[in-house]
C-alpha positions, 0 to 999 in steps of 0.5 A: 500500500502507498501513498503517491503524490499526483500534483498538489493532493496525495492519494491513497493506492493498494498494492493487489495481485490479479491473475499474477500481476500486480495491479495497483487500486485507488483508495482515495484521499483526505481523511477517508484515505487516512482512516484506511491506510491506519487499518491497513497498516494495523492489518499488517502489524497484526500478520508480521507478529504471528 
């Protein structure tokens, strides 16, 4: 997952596999983005402790 800057805005993409290809999927922007990017990043957390 990452964030890009396009422009004067940052924008919210996640990273996902399709068909064997890596593809990346807006998320979106502002404090919708925020709050997703924090679940993700918990996510992440979460499955590199165990």
């Amino acid at each position: 997952m990452a964030w890009e800057r396009r422009g004067d805005g940052l924008y919210y993409y996640r990273s996902e596999r399709e068909n064997g290809r890596v593809r990346k999927r807006y998320v979106g922007r502002g404090e919708v983005a925020q709050l997703v990017a924090h679940a993700d990043e918990t996510r992440r957390a979460v499955r590199e402790r165990r």
